[in-house]
C-alpha positions as CSV (number, residue, x, y, z in Angstrom):
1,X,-12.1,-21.4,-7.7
2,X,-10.2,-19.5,-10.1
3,X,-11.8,-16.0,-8.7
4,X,-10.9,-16.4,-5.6
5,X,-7.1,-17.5,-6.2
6,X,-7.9,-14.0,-8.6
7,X,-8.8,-12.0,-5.6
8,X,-6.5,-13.3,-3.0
9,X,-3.7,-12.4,-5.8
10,X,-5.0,-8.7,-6.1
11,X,-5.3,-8.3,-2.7
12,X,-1.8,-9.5,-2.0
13,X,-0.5,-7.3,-4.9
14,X,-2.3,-4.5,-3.4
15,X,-0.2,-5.4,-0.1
16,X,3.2,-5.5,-1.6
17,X,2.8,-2.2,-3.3
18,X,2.1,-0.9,-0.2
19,X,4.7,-2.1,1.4
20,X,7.1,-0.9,-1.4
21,X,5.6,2.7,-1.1
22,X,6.2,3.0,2.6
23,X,9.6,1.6,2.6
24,X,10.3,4.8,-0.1
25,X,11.9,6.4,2.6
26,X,14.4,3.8,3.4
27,X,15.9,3.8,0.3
28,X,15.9,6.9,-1.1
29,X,18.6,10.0,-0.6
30,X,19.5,10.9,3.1
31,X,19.7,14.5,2.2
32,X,15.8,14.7,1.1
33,X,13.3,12.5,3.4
34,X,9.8,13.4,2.5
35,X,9.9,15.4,-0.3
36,X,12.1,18.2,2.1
37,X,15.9,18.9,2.3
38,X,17.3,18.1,5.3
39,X,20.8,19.6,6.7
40,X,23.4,17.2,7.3
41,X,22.9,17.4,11.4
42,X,19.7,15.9,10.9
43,X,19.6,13.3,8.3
44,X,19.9,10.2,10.9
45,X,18.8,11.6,14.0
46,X,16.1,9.7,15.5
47,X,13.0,11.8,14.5
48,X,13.9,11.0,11.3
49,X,14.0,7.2,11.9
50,X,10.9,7.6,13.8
51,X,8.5,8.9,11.1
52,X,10.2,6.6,8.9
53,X,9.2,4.1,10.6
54,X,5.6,5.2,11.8
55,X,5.1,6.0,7.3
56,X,6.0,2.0,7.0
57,X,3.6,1.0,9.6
58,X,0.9,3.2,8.8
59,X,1.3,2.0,5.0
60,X,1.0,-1.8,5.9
61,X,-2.1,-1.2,7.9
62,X,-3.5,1.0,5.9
63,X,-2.9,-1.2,2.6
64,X,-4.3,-4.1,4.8
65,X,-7.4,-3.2,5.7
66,X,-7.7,-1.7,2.1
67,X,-7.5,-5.0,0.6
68,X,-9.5,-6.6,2.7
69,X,-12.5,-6.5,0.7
70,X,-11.0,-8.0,-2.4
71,X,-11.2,-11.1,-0.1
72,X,-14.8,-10.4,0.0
73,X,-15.4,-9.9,-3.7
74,X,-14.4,-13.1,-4.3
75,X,-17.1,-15.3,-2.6
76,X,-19.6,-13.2,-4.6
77,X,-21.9,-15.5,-7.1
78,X,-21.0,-14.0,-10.3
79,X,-17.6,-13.4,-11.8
80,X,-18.8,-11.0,-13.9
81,X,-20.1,-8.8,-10.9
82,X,-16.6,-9.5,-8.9
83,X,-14.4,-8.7,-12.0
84,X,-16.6,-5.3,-13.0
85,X,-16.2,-4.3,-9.1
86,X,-12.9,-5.3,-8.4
87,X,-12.0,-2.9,-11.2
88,X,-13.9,-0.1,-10.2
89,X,-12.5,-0.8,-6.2
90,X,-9.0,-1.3,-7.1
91,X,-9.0,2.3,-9.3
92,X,-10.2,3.9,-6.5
93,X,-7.6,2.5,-3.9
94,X,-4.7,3.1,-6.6
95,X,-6.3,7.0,-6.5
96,X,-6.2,7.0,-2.7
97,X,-2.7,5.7,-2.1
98,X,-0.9,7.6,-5.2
């Protein structure tokens, strides 16, 4: 019992961060979306809103379906096993977002 409440909080974790990283662009400065300057013309047109939105979107799925096997790793036998390869699984996804 206490592995899987472990894995349904690291895959829920693993979603919020997500979300938090795709929402980057809604709060940070107008004048730079995307690591690129942008003239004042274009900071709110609605390309810009656009690919804001499609980078949240994207994020959420993609951090979805990423954490869906923690969900697995938790109805495995051993916590020992689970533990060692949620480690090794979350690393990898933390090197694949960042």
């Amino acid at each position: 019992m206490k592995m899987m409440l472990f894995s349904w909080f690291m895959a829920g974790l693993l979603v919020l961060i997500g979300v938090i990283n795709g929402m980057t662009p809604f709060y940070g400065r107008k004048t730079s979306q995307f690591g690129i300057s942008l003239p004042n013309g274009f900071q709110n047109s609605g390309k810009i809103r656009t690919l804001k939105f499609r980078f949240l979107s994207l994020n959420i799925v993609a951090v979805v379906i990423l954490a869906l096997p923690f969900l697995w790793l938790g109805n495995s036998a051993s916590s020992e096993t689970m533990a060692k390869w949620s480690a090794v699984y979350l690393m990898l996804i933390c090197l694949f977002i960042f």
